[in-house]
KOLSE-66088 format. One record per residue (C-alpha): residue in one letter; z negated, x negated, y negated. Coordinates in pm, whole numbers, plus 50000, padded with zeros to 5 digits. Example, Ala and Ser with C-alpha at 12.3 -4.5 7.8 and 13.67 -1.06 7.14 Angstrom:
A492204877050450S492864863350106
***
This chain:
X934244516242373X930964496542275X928224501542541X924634520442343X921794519242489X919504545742542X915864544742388X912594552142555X909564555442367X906404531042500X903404524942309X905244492342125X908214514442053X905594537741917X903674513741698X906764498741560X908044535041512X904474540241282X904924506441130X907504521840971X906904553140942X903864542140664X907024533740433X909074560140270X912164545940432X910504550340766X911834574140999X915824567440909X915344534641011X912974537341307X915614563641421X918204543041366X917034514341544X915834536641869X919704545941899X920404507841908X917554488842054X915684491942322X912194476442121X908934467542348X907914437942164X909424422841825X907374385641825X908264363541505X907154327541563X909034298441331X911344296841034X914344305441249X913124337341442X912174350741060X915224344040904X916814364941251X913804393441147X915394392440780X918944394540885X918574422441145X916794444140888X919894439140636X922364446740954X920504477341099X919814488840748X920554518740596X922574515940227X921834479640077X919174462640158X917904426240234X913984415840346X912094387840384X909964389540683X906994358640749X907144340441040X903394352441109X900474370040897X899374345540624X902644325540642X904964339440398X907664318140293X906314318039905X902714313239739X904054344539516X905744375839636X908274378239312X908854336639436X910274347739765X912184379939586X913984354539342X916014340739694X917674378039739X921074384939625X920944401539277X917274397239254X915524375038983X912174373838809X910364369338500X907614343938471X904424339038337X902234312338345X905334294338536X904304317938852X906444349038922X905284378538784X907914405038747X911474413938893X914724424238812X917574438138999X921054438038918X919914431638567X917464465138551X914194447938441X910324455538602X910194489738444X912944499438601X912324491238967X909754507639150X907394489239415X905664503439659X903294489639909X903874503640230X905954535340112X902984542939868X904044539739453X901654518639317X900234523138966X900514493138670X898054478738436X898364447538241X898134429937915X900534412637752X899704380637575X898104383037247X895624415837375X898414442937266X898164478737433X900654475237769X903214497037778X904934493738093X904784503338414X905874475538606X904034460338910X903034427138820X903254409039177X900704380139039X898144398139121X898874404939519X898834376339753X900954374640015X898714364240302X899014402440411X902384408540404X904524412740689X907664423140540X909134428840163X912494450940142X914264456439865X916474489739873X918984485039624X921004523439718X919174552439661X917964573839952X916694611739919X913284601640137X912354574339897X910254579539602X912104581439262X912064556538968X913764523539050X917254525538945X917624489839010X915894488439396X912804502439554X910904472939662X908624481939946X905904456640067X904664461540423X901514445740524X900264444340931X898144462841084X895884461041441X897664479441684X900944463141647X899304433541713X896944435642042X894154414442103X891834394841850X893614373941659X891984353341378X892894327441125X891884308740854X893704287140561X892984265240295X894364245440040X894334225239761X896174230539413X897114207839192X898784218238853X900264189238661X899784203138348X896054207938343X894504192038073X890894201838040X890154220238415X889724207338748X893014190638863X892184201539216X891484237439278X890474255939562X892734285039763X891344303140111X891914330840306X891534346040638X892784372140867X890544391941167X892404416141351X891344436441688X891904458241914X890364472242245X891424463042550X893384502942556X894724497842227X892764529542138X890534514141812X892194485341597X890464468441284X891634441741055X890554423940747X892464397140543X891374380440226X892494354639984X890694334539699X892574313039471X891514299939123X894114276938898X893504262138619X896624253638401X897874246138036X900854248437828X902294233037503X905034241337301X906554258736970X907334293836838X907974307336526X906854344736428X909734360436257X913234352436188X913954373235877X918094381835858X919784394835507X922984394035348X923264366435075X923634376334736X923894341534628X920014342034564X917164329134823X914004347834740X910984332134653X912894297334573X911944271434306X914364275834012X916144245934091X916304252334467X919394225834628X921104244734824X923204226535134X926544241935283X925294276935129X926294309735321X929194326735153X928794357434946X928204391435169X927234367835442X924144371935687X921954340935700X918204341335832X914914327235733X911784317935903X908904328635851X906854301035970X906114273536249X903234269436510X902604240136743X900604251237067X898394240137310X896944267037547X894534262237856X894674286638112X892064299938392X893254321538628X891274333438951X892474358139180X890804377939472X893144396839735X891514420740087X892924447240309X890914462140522X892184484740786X891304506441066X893544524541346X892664547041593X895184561841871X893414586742109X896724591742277X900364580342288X901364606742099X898564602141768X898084574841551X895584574741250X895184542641003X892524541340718X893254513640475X891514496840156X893484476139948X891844455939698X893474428339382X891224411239102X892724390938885X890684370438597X892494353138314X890754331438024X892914314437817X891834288737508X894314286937269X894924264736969X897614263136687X899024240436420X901444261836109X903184262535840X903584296135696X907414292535494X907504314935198X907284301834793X908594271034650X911754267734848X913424233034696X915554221034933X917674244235244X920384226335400X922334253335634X924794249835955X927994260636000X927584292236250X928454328236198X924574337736091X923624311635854X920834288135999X918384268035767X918334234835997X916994212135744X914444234235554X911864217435281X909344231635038X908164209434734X905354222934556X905444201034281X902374201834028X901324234134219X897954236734409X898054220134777X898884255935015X896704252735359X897794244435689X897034269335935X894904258936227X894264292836440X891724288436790X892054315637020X890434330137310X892074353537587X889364374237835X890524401638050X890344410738458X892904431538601X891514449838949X893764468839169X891944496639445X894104517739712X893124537539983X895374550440213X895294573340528X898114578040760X898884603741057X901584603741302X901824628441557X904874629241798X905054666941855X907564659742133X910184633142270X912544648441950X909904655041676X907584629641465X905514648041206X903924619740953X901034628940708X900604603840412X897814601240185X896424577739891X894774574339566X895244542239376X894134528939073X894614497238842X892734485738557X893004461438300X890104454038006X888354429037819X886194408938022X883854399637674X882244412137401X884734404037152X887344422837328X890604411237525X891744387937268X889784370937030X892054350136667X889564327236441X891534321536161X891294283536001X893204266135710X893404229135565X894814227835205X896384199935253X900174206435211X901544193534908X905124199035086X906244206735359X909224210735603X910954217735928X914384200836097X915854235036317X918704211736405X917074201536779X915554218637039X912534209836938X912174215336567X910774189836424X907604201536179X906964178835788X903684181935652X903244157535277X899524151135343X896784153635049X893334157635074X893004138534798X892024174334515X888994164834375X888714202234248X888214216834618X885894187734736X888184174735004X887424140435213X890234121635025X890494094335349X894444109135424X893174117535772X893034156235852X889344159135984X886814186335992X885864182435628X889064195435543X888734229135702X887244262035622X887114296635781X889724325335660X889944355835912X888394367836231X890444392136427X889094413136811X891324426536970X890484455937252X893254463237424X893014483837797X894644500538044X893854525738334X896114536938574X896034560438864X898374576639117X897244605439359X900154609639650X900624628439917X903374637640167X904194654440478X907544645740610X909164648940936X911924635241156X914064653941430X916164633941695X918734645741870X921824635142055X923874623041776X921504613241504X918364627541358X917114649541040X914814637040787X912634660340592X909384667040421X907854671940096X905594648439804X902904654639554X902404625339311X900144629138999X900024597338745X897534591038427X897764558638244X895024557437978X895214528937716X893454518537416X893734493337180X891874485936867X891934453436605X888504445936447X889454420336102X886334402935929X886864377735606X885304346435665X885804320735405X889084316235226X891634296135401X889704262235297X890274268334959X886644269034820X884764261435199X886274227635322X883734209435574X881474241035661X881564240035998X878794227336223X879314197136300X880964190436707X882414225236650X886324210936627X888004181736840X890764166636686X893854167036910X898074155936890X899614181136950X903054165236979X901394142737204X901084170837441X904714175437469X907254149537722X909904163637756X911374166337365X912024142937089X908964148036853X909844117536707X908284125536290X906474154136358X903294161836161X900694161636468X897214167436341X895344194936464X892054208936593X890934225036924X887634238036925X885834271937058X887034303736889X883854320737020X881844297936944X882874299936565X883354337036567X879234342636656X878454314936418X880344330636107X878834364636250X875604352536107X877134330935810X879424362635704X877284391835828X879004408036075X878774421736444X880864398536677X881794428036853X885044445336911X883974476136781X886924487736559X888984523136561X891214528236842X894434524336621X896244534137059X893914554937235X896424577037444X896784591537806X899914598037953X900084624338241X902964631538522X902714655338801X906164652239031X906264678039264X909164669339538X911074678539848X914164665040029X915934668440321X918424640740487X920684638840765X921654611440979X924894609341224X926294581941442X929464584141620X932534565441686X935744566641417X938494553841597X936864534541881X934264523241601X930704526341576X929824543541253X927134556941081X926604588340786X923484590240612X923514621940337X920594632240181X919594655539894X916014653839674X915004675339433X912374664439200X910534683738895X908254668838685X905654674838395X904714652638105X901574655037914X901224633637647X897574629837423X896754604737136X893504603337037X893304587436713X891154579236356X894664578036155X895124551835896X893644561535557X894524527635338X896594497735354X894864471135176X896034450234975X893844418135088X895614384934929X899484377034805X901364386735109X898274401135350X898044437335478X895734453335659X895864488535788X892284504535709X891054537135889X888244562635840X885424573236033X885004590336346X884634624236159X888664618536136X889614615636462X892114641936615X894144645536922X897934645736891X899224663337203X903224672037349X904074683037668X907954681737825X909374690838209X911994681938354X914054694938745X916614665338870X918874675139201X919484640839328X921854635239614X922504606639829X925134591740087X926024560140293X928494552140547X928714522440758X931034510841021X931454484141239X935354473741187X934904449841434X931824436041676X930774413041369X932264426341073X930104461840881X932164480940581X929054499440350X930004524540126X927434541739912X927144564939681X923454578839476X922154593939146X918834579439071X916454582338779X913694557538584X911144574238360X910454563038032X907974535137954X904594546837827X905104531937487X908414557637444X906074590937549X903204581537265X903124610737021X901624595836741X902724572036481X901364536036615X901894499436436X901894511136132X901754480035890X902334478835533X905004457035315X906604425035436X906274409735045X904674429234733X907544410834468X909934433634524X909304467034354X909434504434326X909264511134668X912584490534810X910054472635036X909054493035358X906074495835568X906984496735928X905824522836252X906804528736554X906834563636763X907694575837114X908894610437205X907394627937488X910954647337533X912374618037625X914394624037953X914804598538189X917624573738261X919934587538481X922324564438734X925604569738947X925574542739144X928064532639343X928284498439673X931004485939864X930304461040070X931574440140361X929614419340581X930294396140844X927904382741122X929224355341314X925974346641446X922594358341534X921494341041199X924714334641014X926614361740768X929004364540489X928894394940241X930584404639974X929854435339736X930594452539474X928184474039274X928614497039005X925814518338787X926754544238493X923664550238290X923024576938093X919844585237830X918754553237759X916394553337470X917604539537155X915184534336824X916434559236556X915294548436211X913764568336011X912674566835640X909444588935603X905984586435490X903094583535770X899314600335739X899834598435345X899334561335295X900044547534939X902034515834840X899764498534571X902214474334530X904784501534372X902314510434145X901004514833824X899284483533855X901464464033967X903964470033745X901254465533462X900984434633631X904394421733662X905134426733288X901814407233180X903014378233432X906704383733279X904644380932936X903214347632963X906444332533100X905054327833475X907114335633736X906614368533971X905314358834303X903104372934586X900294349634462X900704353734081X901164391234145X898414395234341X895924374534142X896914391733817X896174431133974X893024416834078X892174400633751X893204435233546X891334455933796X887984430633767X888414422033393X888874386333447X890464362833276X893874351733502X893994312433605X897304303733733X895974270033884X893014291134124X895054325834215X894334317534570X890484324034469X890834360034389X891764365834750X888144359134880X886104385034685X888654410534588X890784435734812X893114459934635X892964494334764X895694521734667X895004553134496X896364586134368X898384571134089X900224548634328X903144564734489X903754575734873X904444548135062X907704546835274X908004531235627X910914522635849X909694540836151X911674533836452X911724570136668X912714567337054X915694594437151X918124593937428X921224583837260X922584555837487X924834553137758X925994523537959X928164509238205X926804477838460X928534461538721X928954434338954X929224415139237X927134399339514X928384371339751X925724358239964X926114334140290X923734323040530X924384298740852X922574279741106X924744247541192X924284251341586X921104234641744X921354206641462X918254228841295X920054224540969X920584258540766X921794271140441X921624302940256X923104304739947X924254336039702X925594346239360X925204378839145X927584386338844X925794412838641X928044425638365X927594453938096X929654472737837X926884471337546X925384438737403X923774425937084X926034421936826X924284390936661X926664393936340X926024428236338X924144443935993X920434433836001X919534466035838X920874487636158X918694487836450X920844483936750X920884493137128X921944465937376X921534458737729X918454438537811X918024415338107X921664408838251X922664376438310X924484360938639X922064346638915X922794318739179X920174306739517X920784280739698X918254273939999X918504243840234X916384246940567X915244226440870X913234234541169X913034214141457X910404213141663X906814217241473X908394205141172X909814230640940X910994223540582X913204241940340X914024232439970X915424261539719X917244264039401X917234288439158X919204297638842X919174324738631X921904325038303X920764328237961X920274367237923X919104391937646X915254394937695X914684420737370X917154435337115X913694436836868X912074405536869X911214412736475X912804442736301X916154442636426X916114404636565X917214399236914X915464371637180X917884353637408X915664338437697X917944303837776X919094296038091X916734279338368X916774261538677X913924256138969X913714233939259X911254241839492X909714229939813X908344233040142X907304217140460X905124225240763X904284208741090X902554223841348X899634199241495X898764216941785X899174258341891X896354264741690X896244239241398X899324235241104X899514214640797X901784224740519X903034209340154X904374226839902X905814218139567X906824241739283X909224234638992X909244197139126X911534186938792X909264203038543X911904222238349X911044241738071X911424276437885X913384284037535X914144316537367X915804319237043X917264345536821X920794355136677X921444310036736X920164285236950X918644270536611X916634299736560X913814290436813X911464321636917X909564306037172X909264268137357X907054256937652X906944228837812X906284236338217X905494208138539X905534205538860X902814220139027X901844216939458X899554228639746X898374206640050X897064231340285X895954235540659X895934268740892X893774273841160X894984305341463X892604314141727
***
């Protein structure tokens, strides 16, 4: 029979015991590790004794779990929480900016994990690129340093005493605090960043932070305080194209010159896709970020311990943006196709003959917005008696993410050079390579005629502000207890969580001039620097590609044609998303813990039961849409009313879930733990699913096709929406064969139920009118048909405006009409109709998997290796020859992961070097209408080194993504690029001071 050992409770035991009794997982695993341990002091110093932290937390754990634990406050193995997270088994993490942002887990993606900092649910704000609304509720770890953190867990089995909504893990981040740490204690840190990429910033950028902690010489009072300031300055270059556009061919390509050449054409009935155009980037990026924690503890006896905390994040992001396009629509001459499934255009050309020059498009941009997080905490724990621990919980939390200008979070200032007299794109590499036939040479528009694209060439078209923000806040509270007795202990209590998420979004459009049509050269002069953009990019053949572009200040243009145009340059449009979303969860759960022997064998039960209910309130507060204008040939925009229109949309839902729980563990031999688990978890729906109103409502994709057969598109949630429900299911054996050395092997298994599909549906939305399906336009079309010109957006559109305006039609200037006249609908034009894609629970799905993962020290060599692999498989993906017209539901985010990590530590030198992959996987099954994204696969090396000078003084290097690789998403084929940047390496040279 194995020998236990028998715990006594000191003040250490204690304020390890409270350490974790913060975290919802608390008092199962303080409990646990009473019955095994007999704890007075747990002191992590190197590499080595963290790795022993990490690996002790996965053996003595409860369910699944693995940690990372830092070697000391303000050492954490990564610069980035979701950096370190990407080394755990079945963990991996989306990017942005090339830092980790977001994580998934077993293939569930952010919104699907929850993360809590120190047992507390945090809320989410953020705004995706481009200033749209957020919808998710996913932490976003780039805004929390890690200079805090003691220990990250992620709990990958469900438990009843941990908070619901991750059905992937629970990731709980545990920061220190003063009384676990006696004494005064302070240190300070520094380093420098450089970011190979940065173009215009400072290569050399500035990081510090600190940490005071003390106590009294009783260990009565404890305070602490750490901070962190970093600021980075970055860029990024690459390609994208906006839509991919998938039909069946009819043996026609629309909008094509009559006597289009068509290459390897797609068979009859076959589905081929177009694009709809190509854009050449060049972004750079500011990004500063302010982290504290302040915290107070006070322990007027062994038996009480109180802990006030204030958390506080700030992140600030500019970005300056510029872009080089082609938009592909008319004059199609020459497509030459490949030879997959879904037809590809990799050699695509438009000849425009005798026709006016079209513009290229040459679109600054400008992204402003701060993100601030704010948490305060309070925390009781009272042992009652040597058997009872009653701990109270308490905090309010709130995030918040808005525009940090005037102009809103995102600001487009639309340009255009007409200076295409052809043009063209080759699909056929990974970079596609972009064909512009330059002429500036048209007397009639006043251009430079030198064959050089310079200012003179360009004119103003459209100014768009966007205001996009979003509020978050979480109220929680919870009493919970924990008995101990002989065999085990009883975990118990009960939770009050209330969460609002208020967002708002709004797009502000003013005409400038008219695409440099009729305005070439009217810029100030200075106001645009001429800039390669190809020249920007290493690491692809760009070998032919047209390269002339601008960058230049969108601001700075947007107040100037404020004054030249007569407008406010001020976000001040409708809120097209002004909604708040409301849960209260009301909770209670009871779990109870055994240990005993099973044949000579040290085992342990854990079974736990958690009942949940929970009410939804959802409110949109909007001005609906009144008009969708018709503004130029193939241009849209959604108008709305006045305030005296606004009106509050409101639905309400509830919902009870009975959620049970239960491991088992034993210990077949000394070394070698058998898990079994078994859990029913839930994830609530994302924010964007609960709306109540109709939102992104946008009118016809082209105006030439008739009578209707062209939809608008929207988009609505459903407040009924339940949430996803999971039986999960872990086997697992593990085998330690030294303090720091294990195999496991597991396998995993998740049946999902209500995921929420998009349901089409055909239906008109607040009344709108298509004038494109109307009277006049079909006048139109037959006066066009008339004089023998062929029907096209531009023809079309010039010839309404001319009827309307009793002007006599040019053919050669249609383009002009666009910059005085706007076509609004009216009675006589018929209802419009719009594709709008309705959320309903209408999925379910099947994911499994399994996890190998080994770790060893090679003896005293200070060599060691950890190294892992995740399969992550699932019954429903994208069927990319699957009808284009049927909106389908597929599995997002599952692809297989691999880590390997290489470490030394000898001495005061400590080094590790880690790679990471992560398989191409299925980012979005809607991309454009019914288009899927496929994020490619990707590799990182990173790197690491420390030395310690003296006890109190260590230097450190570190070096991220030291082969630069890059990112690439594309859609139903590789050829059918979405998205391309080109990333590089990036490092820190730093120095800590303890003392």
């Amino acid at each position: 029979m194995k020998d236990q050992k028998i715990f006594t409770r000191t003040r250490i035991a204690a304020s390890v015991s409270a350490v974790l009794s913060i975290s919802s997982i608390a008092p199962a695993m303080a409990a646990e590790e009473a019955k095994k341990k007999e704890i007075e002091r747990i002191t992590v110093s190197g590499v080595l004794s963290s790795i022993k932290e990490s690996t002790r937390l996965k053996r003595d754990g409860v369910g699944v779990v693995d940690a990372i634990s830092a070697e000391d406050i303000g050492k954490f193995p990564d610069t980035n929480l979701a950096e370190s997270l990407q080394r755990i088994t079945g963990v991996s993490i989306d990017r942005a900016n090339g830092e980790g942002s977001k994580v998934t887990v077993r293939g569930f993606g952010p919104d699907y994990n929850m993360v809590t900092l120190n047992g507390r649910t945090m809320p989410a704000s953020g705004l995706p690129s481009g200033g749209a609304v957020a919808n998710s509720r996913a932490f976003d770890f780039a805004n929390l340093a890690s200079d805090a953190v003691k220990t990250v867990a992620v709990y990958k089995t469900g438990r009843a005493d941990i908070a619901t909504g991750g059905i992937g893990a629970t990731v709980d981040i545990v920061t220190g605090k003063p009384l676990y740490n006696a004494g005064t204690h302070v240190s300070i840190g520094a380093k420098a960043l450089m970011d190979t990429t940065n173009r215009v910033g400072s290569d050399m950028t500035p990081e510090l932070s600190g940490l005071f902690s003390w106590t009294d010489e009783e260990e009565k009072f404890g305070a602490s305080l750490t901070f962190n300031s970093s600021k980075r300055d970055s860029s990024a270059s690459g390609a994208f194209v906006n839509q991919w556009r998938t039909t069946k061919y009819d043996g026609t390509i629309p909008q094509a010159a009559d006597d289009i050449v068509l290459t390897n054409a797609p068979q009859i009935g076959q589905i081929y896709s177009m694009p709809s155009d190509l854009r050449y980037y060049v972004a750079d990026r500011e990004r500063e970020r302010t982290n504290a924690q302040l915290t107070f503890q006070y322990r007027p006896s062994e038996k009480l311990t109180t802990t006030l905390d204030y958390t506080y994040s700030k992140q600030d992001l500019f970005e300056a943006r510029a872009e080089q396009s082609i938009w592909m629509d008319t004059f199609k001459s020459n497509l030459g196709f490949d030879n997959n499934t879904v037809a590809t255009p990799v050699d695509y050309n438009e000849d425009r003959g005798d026709q006016a020059p079209r513009d290229l498009g040459l679109a600054l941009q400008q992204l402003n917005q701060v993100t601030e997080n704010k948490s305060i905490g309070f925390n009781v724990m009272y042992e009652a008696n040597d058997a009872l621990t009653i701990v109270f919980d308490a905090h309010s939390s709130t995030a918040d993410s808005k525009p940090d200008a005037p102009y809103g979070s995102w600001l487009n200032t639309g340009l255009g050079a007409n200076i295409s007299a052809g043009q063209g794109v080759d699909f056929s590499n990974d970079f596609p390579t972009m064909r512009v036939d330059f002429d500036d040479c048209n007397a009639e528009r006043g251009l430079n005629c030198n064959n050089v694209l310079d200012q003179n060439d360009v004119g103003t078209s459209i100014l768009d502000m966007r205001y996009a923000s979003q509020e978050s806040e979480i109220n929680q509270f919870r009493l919970s207890g924990s008995y101990e007795f002989d065999e085990g202990q009883i975990d118990f209590g009960i939770e009050s969580r209330s969460m609002e998420s208020h967002s708002q979004q709004s797009l502000t459009r003013h005409t400038m001039g008219n695409w440099g049509v009729e305005n070439p050269g009217e810029l100030p002069e200075g106001f645009l620097t001429p800039i390669d953009f190809t020249g920007e990019i290493e690491d692809f053949n760009t070998t032919g590609a047209f390269n002339q572009g601008f960058t230049g200040d969108a601001a700075q243009i947007g107040a100037w044609a404020a004054g030249q145009y007569g407008f406010n340059f001020v976000a001040d449009g409708a809120f097209a998303t002004d909604r708040v979303i409301k849960e209260d969860i009301t909770a209670a759960f009871a779990q109870l813990a055994l240990s005993g022997e099973l044949g000579g064998r040290p085992y342990n039960i854990t079974a736990g039961l958690r009942f949940e209910s929970t009410d939804v309130n959802s409110v949109a507060n909007i001005i609906p849409p009144n008009a969708v204008a018709w503004e130029s040939d193939n241009d849209f925009n959604v108008r709305f009313g006045g305030e005296d229109t606004r009106t509050l949309v409101i639905g309400d839902s509830s919902y009870d879930h009975l959620l049970p729980s239960f491991d088992f563990d034993i210990e077949l031999t000394d070394d070698i733990k058998a898990r079994a688990s078994y859990s029913k978890t839930i994830a609530r729906p994302t924010y964007n699913q609960l709306n109540v109103s109709h939102a992104d409502v946008s009118g016809p994709n082209s105006p030439t096709i008739l009578a209707g057969s062209q939809l608008g598109t929207a988009s609505k949630g459903n407040v009924a929406l339940a949430p996803l429900e999971s039986d999960n299911i872990d086997i697992s054996v593990e085998w330690y064969f030294d303090e720091t050395s294990y195999v496991s092997v597991g396998y995993y298994e998740k049946r999902v139920s209500n995921f929420a599909g998009r349901q089409p549906v055909e239906e008109n939305v607040y009344g709108l009118r298509d004038v494109t399906a109307g009277p006049r336009a079909l006048a139109a079309r037959t006066e066009l048909e008339a004089l023998g010109l062929k029907v096209t957006d531009a023809n079309l559109f010039g010839m309404v405006a001319a009827m309307e305006n009793g002007l006599a039609f040019d053919v050669n200037n249609v383009q002009s009409y666009g910059e005085d006249y706007d076509i609004l609908p009216n009675s006589s034009d018929p209802l419009a109709q719009f594709n709008v894609a309705e959320f309903v629970n209408n999925r379910e799905a099947k994911i499994d998997g399994f996890e190998i993962a080994v770790q060893h020290f090679f003896g005293d060599s200070g060599f060691g290796l950890q190294a892992n692999y995740t399969t992550v498989n699932g019954d429903i993906s994208f069927d990319n020859n699957g009808d284009p017209s049927v909106t389908q539901f597929a599995l997002v985010g599952l692809s297989d992961t691999a880590n390997i990590v290489g470490i030394y530590e000898q001495g005061d030198f400590q080094a590790r070097i880690a790679y990471n992959w992560r398989d191409k996987f299925l980012s979005t099954q809607a991309q454009y209408i019914n288009e899927p994204s496929y994020t490619e696969a990707y590799a990182q090396i990173d790197f690491n080194a420390s030395y310690q000078v003296t006890e109190e003084l260590s230097v450190f290097f570190e070096g991220i993504n030291l082969t630069g690789e890059d990112t690439r998403s594309h859609g139903r084929t590789k050829a059918q690029l979405w998205n391309l940047a080109e990333q590089k390496a990036r490092y820190a040279l730093g120095a800590r001071y303890t003392f």
